[in-house]
C-alpha positions in Angstrom: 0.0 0.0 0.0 1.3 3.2 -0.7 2.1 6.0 1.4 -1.3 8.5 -0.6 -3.1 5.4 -0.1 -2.3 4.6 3.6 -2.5 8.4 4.5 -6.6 8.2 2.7 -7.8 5.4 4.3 -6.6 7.3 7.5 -8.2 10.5 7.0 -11.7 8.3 5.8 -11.0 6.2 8.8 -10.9 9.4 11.0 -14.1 10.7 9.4 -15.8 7.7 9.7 -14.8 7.4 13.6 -16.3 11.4 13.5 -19.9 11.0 12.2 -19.9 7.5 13.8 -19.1 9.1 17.5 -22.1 11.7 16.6 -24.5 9.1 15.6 -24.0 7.9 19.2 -24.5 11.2 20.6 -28.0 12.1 18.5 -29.1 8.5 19.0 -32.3 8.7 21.1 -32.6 7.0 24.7 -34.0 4.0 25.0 -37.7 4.4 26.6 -38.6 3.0 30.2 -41.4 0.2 30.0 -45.0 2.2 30.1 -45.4 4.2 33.6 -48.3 6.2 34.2 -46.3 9.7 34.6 -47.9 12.4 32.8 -45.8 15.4 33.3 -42.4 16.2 34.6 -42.1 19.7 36.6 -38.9 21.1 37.1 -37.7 23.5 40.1 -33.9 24.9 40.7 -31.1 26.3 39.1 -29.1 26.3 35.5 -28.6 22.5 35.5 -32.6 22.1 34.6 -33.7 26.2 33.1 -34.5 25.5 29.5 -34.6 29.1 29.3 -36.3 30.8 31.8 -34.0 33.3 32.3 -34.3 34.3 28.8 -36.9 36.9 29.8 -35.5 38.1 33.2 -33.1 41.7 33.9 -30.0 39.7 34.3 -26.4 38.8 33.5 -26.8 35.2 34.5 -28.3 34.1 30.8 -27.2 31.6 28.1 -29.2 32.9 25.1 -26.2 33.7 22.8 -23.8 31.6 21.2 -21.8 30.0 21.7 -24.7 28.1 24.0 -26.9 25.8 22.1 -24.4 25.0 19.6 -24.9 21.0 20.0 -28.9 21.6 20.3 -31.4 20.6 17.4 -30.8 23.3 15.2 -27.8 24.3 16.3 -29.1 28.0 18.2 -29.1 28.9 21.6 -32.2 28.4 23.9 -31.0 29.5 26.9 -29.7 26.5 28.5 -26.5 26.3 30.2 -24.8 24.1 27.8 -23.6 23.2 24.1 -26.8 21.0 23.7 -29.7 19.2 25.7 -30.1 19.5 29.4 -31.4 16.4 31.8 -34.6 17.9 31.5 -35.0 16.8 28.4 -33.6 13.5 28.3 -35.8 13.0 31.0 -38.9 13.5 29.2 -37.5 11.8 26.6 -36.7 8.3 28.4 -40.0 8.8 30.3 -41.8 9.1 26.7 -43.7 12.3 27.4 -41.9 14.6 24.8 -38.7 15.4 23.3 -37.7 18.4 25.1 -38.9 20.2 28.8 -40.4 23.7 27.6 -39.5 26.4 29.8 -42.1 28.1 31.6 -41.7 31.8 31.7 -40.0 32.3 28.4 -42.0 30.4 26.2 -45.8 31.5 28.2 -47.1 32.8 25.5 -47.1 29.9 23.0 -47.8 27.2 24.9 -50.9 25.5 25.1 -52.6 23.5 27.8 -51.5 20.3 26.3 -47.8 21.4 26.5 -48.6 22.8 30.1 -50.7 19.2 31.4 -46.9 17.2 29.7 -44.9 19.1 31.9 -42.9 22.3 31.7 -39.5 23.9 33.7 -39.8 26.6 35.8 -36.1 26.7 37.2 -34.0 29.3 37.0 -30.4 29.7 36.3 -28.5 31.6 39.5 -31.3 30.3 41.8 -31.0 28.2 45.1 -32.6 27.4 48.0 -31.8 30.3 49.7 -33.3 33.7 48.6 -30.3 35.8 49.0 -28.5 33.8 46.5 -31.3 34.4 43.3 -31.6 38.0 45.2 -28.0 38.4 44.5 -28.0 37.0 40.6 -31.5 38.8 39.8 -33.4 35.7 39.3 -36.0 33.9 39.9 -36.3 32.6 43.8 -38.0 28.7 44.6 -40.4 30.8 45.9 -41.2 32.9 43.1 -40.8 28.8 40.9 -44.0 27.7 42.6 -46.0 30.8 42.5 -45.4 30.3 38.5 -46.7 26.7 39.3 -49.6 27.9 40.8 -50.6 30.1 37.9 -49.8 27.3 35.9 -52.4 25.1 37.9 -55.2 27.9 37.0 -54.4 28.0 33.2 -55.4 24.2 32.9 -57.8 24.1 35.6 -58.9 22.5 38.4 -60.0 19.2 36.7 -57.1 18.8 34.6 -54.7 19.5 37.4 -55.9 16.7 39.4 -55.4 14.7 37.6 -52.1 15.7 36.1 -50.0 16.8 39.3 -50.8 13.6 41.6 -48.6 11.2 39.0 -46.7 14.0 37.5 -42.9 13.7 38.5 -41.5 16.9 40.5 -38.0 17.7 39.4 -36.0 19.5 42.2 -32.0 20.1 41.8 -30.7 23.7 43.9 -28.4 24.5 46.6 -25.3 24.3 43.7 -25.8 28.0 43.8 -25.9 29.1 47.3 -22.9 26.6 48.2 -20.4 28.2 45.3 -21.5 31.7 45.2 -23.3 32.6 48.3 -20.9 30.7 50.6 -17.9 29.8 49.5 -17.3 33.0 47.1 -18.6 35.8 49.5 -17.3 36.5 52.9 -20.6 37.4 54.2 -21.9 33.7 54.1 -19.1 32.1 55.9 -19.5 35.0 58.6 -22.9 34.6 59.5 -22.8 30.5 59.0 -20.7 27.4 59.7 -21.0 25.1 57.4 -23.4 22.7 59.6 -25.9 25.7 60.0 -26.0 26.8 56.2 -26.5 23.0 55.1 -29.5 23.1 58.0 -30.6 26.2 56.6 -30.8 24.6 53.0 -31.9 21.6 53.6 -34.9 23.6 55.7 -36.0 25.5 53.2 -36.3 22.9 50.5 -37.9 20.8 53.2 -40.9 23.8 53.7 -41.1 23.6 49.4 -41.5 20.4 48.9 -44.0 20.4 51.6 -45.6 23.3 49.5 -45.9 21.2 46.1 -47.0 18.2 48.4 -50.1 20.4 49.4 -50.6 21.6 45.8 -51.0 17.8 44.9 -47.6 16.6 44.4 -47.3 13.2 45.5 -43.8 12.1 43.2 -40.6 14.3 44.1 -37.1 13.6 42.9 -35.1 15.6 44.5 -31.2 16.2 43.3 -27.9 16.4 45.8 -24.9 18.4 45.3 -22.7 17.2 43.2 -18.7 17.2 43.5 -18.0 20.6 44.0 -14.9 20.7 44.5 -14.2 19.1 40.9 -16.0 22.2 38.9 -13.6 24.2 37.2 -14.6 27.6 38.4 -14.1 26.3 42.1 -10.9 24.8 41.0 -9.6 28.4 39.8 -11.4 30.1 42.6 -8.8 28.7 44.6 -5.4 29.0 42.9 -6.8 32.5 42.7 -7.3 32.9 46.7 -3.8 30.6 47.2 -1.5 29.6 44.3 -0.8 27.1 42.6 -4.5 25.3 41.1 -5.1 22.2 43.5 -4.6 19.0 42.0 -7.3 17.2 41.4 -10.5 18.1 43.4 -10.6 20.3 46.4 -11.1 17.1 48.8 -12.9 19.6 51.4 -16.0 21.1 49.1 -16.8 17.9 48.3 -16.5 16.4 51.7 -18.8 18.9 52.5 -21.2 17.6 49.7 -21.3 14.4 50.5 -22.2 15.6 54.3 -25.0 17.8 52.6 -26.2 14.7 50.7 -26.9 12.8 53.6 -28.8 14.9 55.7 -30.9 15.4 52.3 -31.2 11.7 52.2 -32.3 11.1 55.7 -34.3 14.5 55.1 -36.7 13.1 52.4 -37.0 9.7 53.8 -38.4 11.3 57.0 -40.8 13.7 54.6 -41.8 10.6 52.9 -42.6 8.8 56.3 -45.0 11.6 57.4 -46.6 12.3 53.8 -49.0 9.8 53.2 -48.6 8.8 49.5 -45.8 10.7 49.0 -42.4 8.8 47.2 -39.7 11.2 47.9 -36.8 10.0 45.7 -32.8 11.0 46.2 -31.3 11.7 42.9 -27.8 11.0 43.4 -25.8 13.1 40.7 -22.6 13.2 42.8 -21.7 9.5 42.0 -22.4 9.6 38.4 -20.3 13.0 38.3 -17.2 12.0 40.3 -16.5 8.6 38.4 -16.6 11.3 35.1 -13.9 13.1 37.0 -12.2 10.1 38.2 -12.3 7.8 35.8 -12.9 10.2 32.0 -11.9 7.7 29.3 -14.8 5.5 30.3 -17.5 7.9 29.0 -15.3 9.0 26.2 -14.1 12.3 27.8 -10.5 13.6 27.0 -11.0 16.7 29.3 -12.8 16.7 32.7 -10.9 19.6 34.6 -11.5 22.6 32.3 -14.6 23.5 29.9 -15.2 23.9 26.3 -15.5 27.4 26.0 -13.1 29.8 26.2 -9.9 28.7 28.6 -12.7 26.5 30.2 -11.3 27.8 33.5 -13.1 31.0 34.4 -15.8 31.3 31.6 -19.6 30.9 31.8 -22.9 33.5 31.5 -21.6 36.2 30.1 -18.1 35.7 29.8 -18.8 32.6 27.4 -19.6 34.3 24.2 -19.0 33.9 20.5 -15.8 35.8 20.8 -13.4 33.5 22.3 -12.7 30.0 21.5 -14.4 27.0 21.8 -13.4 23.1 21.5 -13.5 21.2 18.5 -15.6 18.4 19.8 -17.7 19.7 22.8 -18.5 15.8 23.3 -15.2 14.7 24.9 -15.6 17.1 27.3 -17.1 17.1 30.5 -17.6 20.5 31.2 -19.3 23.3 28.4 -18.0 26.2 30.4 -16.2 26.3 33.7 -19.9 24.9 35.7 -21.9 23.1 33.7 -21.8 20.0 32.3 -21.4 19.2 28.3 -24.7 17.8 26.6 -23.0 14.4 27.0 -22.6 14.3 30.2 -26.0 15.2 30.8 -26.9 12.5 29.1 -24.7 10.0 30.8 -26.1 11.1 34.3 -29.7 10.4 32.7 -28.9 7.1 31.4 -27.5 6.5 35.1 -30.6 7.1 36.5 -32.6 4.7 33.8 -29.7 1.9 35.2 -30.7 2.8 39.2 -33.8 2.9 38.4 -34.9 5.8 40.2 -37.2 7.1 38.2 -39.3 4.6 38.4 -42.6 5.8 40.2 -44.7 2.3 40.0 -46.8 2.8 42.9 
């Protein structure tokens, strides 16, 4: 063979390997056998806004490129990433739709079908503590479930009951108040130890899901933290505050993760105990995410310490634009910017859950 020949095949071989690895990515998730779940609702921050943000007074927004670059169509949306969020896979393996509509920015053209499948009403920025949406000019939980409510009236009362009891609410905050509100201003440390900010979380989320439980929701899957101390922007926080960047993770954000978890965990199982009919289910994302750290070659990943856009250190919101760089192939990344996750990984956390079966609501 000669060398024109041998150098051909390698270049066909390479664009085979390309449009081949894509296929994977665009393939569609395999469905969950037939459960009676209507709707998904989604509550929280930037891992689950499909665009809610879009229509708000503030910096914290992903509707410009290069956002969205990965989604159908190839435009941004809004959502923190190069593609889909879990939202949507989760509708998608559930076999209610393709993709979660967000609530605020797309009001005005959706109908009471799209409403009764389920739409998102998080909000990029947000937490479980006011101060830190306050801070970000977004939309508080608070503010989430008042759109809920108004939601609830658009359909009505006899289309709501029968919707919200099997309807799956989708809960994932506290991200937000941990990085921004705590770790990144002075003022949280000072009025908090750790132990009293996590009680103050997990006491606030436990007084909203108590809200959607008396609005009818009897099906909560509620999201942890996940490693922390592995997200870029934490990473760079650091060398920032004391040189050089920490290898690896910063061993004590996630420590304090995993402590958060399980007061979540015993949290929920003690709602669940006093909320007759309720299924209060623990989404564990911090597994899932830390074996992508650890362990990057098995999901195909060549980069899980820095994003896609931009240096992939500092960049996100506003400072991830179409003027600085991006990666070639956002799918063997981990990270989009320096928080959130890559469509891929996204997708790999959602087929995690379809393998632990936790979103599985059979009773």
């Amino acid at each position: 063979m000669g060398p024109k020949l041998a150098s051909l095949l390698a270049v066909l071989a390479a664009v085979y390997l390309a449009v081949a690895a894509t296929a994977v990515d665009d393939a569609p998730l395999p469905r969950l056998p037939h459960q009676d779940i209507p709707a998904v609702f989604a509550f929280g921050d930037s891992t689950l806004d499909t665009g809610n943000n879009n229509v708000l007074p503030t910096m914290v927004r992903a509707d410009h490129a290069p956002y969205g670059r990965e989604f159908p169509g190839g435009a941004p949306t809004g959502r923190f990433s190069d593609g889909k969020l879990l939202t949507d896979y989760l509708v998608e393996v559930l076999g209610i739709k393709e993709l979660l509509p967000a609530y605020r920015s797309g009001a005005a053209n959706l109908t009471v079908a799209d409403l009764s499948t389920g739409v998102c009403f998080a909000s990029a920025g947000s937490g479980l503590d006011d101060a830190t949406a306050t801070n970000a000019g977004v939309a508080t939980f608070g503010s989430q479930l008042a759109d809920f409510k108004q939601l609830l009236g658009k359909i009505g009362a006899r289309k709501a009951g029968e919707v919200v009891k099997k309807s799956v609410f989708l809960v994932s905050a506290a991200t937000n108040d941990m990085m921004m509100n705590y770790y990144m201003l002075p003022s949280g440390r000072s009025k908090y130890t750790l132990e009293q900010y996590h009680d103050l979380l997990i006491g606030n989320l436990r007084s909203y899901i108590q809200a959607m439980y008396d609005l009818g929701a009897r099906r909560m899957l509620v999201a942890g933290l996940p490693p922390v101390g592995c997200l870029p922007l934490q990473l760079t926080m650091a060398e920032l505050q004391q040189p050089p960047r920490p290898q690896g993770c910063i061993a004590e954000q996630n420590a304090a993760a995993e402590c958060y978890n399980a007061k979540l965990q015993r949290m929920l199982a003690e709602f669940q105990a006093g909320s007759p009919g309720a299924r209060a289910v623990y989404a564990d994302i911090y597994s899932p995410l830390k074996d992508m750290v650890d362990h990057p070659d098995k999901y195909g990943f060549v980069e899980a310490s820095k994003g896609c856009c931009g240096t992939g250190l500092l960049e996100m919101g506003p400072l991830c634009t179409d003027m600085v760089p991006t990666c070639a192939t956002p799918s063997k990344y981990m990270f989009w910017d320096s928080v959130h996750p890559t469509q891929a990984t996204y997708r790999a956390v959602a087929e995690h859950f379809e393998r632990t079966n936790i979103i599985r609501f059979d009773n």
